[in-house]
C-alpha positions in Angstrom: 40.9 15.3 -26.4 39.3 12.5 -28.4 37.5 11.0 -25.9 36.3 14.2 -24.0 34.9 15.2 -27.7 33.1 11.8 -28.1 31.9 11.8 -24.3 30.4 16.1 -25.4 28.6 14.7 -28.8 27.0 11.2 -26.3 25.8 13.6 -23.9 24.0 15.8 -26.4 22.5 13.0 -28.4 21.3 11.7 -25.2 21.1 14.0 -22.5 21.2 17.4 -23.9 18.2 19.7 -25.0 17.3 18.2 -28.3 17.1 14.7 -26.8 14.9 15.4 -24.2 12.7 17.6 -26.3 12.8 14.7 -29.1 11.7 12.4 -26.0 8.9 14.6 -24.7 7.6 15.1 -27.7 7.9 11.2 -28.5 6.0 10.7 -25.4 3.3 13.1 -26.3 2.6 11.9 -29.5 2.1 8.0 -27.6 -0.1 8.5 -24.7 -1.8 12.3 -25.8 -4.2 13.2 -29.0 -2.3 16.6 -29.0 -0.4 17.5 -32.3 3.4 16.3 -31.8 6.0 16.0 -34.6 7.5 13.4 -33.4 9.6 10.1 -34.0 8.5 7.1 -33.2 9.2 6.5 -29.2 11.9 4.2 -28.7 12.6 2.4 -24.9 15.0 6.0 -24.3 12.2 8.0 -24.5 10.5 6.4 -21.6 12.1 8.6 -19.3 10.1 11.8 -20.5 6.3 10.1 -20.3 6.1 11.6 -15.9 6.9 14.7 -18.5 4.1 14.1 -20.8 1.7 13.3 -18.2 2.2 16.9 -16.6 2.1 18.5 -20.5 -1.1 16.3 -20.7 -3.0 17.5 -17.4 -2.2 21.5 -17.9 -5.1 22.0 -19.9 -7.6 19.9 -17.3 -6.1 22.0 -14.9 -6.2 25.5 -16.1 -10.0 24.1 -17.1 -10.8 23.1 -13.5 -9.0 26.6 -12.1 -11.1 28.7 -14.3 -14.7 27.1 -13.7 -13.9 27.2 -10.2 -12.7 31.1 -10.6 -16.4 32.1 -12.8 -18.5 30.5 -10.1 -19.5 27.0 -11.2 -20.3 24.7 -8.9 -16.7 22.5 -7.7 -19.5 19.4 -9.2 -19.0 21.0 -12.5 -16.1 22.4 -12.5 -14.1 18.6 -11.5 -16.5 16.7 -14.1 -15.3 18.8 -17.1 -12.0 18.9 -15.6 -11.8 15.2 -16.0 -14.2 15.2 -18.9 -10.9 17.3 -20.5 -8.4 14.9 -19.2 -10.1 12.0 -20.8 -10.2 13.7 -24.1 -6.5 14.9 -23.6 -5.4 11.4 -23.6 -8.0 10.0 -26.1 -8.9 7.7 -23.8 -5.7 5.6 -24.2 -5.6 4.6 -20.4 -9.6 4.2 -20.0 -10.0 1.6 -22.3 -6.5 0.0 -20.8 -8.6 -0.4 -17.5 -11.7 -1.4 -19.1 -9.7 -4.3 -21.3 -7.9 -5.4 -18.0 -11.0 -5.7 -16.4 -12.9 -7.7 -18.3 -9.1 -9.9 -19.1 -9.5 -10.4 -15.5 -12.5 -10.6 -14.5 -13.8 -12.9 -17.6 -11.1 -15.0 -18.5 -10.2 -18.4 -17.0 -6.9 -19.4 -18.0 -3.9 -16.7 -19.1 -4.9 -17.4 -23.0 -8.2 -16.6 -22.6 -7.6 -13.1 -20.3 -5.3 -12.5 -23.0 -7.5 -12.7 -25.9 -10.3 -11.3 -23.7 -8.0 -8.2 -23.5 -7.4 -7.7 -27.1 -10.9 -7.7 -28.2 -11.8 -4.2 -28.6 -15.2 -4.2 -27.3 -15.7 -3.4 -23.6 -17.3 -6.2 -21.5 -19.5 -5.5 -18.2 -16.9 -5.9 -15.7 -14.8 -3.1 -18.1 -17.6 -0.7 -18.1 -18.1 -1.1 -14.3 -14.2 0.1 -13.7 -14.5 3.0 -15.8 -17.9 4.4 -14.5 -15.9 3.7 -10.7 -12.7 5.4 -12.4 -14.5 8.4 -13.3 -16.8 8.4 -10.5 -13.5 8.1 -7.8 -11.7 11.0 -9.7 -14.3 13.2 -9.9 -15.5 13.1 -6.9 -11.8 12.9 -5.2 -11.3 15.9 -7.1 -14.4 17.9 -5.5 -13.2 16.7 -1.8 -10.5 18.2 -2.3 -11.0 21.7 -4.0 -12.9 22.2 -0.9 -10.2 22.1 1.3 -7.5 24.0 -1.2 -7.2 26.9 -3.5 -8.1 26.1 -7.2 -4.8 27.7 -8.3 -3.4 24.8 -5.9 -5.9 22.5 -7.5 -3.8 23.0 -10.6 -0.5 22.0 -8.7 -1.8 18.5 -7.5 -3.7 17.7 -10.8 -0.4 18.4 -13.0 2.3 16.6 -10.1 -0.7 13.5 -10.5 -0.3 13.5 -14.2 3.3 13.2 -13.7 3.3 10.6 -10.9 0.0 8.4 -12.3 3.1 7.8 -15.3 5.8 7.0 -13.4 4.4 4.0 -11.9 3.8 3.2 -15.6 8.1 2.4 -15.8 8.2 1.1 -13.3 5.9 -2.0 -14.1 7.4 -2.1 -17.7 11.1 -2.4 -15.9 10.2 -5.1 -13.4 7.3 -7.4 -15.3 7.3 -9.4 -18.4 5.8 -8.7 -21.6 2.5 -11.0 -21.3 2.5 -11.3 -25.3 5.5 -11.0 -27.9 3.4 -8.4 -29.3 1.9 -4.8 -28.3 2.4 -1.7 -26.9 4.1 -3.8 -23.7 6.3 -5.5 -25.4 7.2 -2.8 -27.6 8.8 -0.8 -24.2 9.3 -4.1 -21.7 12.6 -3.9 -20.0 13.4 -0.2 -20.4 16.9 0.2 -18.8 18.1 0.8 -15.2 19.0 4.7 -16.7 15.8 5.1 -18.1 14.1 3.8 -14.9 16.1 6.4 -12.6 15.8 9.1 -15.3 11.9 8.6 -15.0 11.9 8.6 -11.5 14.3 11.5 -11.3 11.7 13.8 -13.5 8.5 12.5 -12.0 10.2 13.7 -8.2 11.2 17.4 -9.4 7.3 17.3 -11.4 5.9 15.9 -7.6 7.7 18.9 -6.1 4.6 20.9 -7.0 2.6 19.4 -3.6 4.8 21.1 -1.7 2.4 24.0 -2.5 -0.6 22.1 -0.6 -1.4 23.2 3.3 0.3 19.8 3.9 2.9 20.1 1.9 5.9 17.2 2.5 3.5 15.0 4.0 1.1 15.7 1.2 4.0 14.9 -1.1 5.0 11.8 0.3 1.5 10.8 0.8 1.0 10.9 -3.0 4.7 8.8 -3.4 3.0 6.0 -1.5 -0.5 6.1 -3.4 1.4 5.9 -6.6 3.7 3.3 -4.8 0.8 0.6 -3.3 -1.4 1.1 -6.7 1.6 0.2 -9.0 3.1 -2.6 -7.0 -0.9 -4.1 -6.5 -1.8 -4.1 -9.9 1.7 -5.4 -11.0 1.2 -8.4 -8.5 -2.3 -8.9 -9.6 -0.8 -8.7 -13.7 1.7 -11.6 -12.6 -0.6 -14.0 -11.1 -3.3 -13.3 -14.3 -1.3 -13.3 -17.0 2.2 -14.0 -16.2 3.4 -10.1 -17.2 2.5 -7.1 -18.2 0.8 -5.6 -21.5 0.0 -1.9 -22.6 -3.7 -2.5 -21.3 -1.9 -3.2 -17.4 0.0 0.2 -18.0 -3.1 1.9 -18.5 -4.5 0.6 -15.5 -1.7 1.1 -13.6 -1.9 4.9 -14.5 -5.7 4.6 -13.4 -5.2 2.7 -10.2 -2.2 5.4 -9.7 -4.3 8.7 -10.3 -7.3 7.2 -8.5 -4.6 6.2 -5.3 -2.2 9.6 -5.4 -5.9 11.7 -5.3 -7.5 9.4 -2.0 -3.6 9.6 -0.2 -3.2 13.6 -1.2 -6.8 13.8 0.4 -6.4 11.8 3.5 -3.1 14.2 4.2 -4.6 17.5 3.2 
């Protein structure tokens, strides 16, 4: 009795209701500008940021649906779409690009990509990857409103949102914090549950492809987008600077969205 008491109590402080709404909203509150009354994220909650990532591409979405729907242009209606998406995340994963970038791109030895990386302001070879970024989603996202209903449209930008994070554990699990400090050394090394649990929730949130003409093949097609951009930019981290660091997550997401968008439309 005592133990299957103590076993009811350790599944509800960690895998009922009120811990996965603790962690969504933990997640929220980390990679979103929305309002979240939240805790500080700890490594558990790592397993709810594929959930954030759809909660943080709804309103892009619905955005991109409803230009579409009043008859603006699919130019228009994808720039503000992604226009929203930036603002959504406060640019959190932008700037992670642009620092990565001009880390490696400028630096020559690990210290000096490192410190390169930390300085907040943006270099050329950082303001060429985000003008490519947002020129590659943008249009990505116009090739393929043309081929797909916009209320589909909203499927495959939410299951990105989702996916573009899961790579995101996945290089935090396998790589090294680069520095003893930061946002990637706060979460390195997240647990073999918290990996699967990620990778669990970002599947079911990926299940929404299934809605696309192509459906399973579109689905897988995005698994191994998210797959070759995450294990490329990981390898890449490794050889520059030894690990990974909150700035290589965020261009991991990028290299992720931008990869998941060009696979979904090569299988559409």
């Amino acid at each position: 009795m005592a133990l299957m008491t103590a076993r009811r109590i350790l599944d509800q402080q960690y895998f009922g209701p009120r811990a996965w709404y603790r962690d969504v909203a933990a997640m929220i509150s980390l990679i979103t500008v929305l309002p979240s009354r939240a805790l500080v994220p700890q490594h558990r909650s790592l397993r709810a940021m594929p959930i954030a990532g759809a909660v943080a591409s709804i309103l892009s979405a619905c955005l991109f649906a409803l230009s579409l729907n009043i008859g603006l242009p699919v130019t228009i209606s994808a720039t503000l779409s992604i226009a929203c998406l930036v603002m959504t995340g406060g640019g959190l994963h932008e700037d992670g690009l642009a620092d990565t970038a001009d880390g490696f791109g400028g630096g020559g030895t690990q210290t000096e990509k490192l410190e390169i990386m930390r300085d907040s302001v943006i270099g050329s070879f950082g303001t060429i990857a985000i003008v490519l970024s947002l020129l590659a989603r943008i249009l990505l996202l116009v090739e393929i409103a043309r081929l797909i209903a916009p209320i589909t449209c909203m499927a495959v930008l939410i299951a990105v949102g989702a996916l573009s994070r899961t790579g995101i554990i996945a290089v935090l699990a396998s790589l090294p914090s680069a520095r003893p400090d930061g946002l990637g050394a706060a979460y390195a090394r997240p647990s073999h549950s918290v990996l699967i649990q990620a990778f669990s929730v970002g599947g079911i949130l990926s299940l929404a492809l299934l809605a696309t003409p192509g459906g399973m093949s579109v689905l897988l097609a995005a698994w191994i987008g998210m797959g070759l951009a995450t294990f490329s930019i990981a390898r890449l981290a490794m050889r520059q600077i030894g690990g990974q660091t909150g700035d290589v997550c965020g261009a991991v997401q990028q290299g992720s969205e931008i990869f998941i968008l060009i696979f979904i439309l090569a299988a559409t």
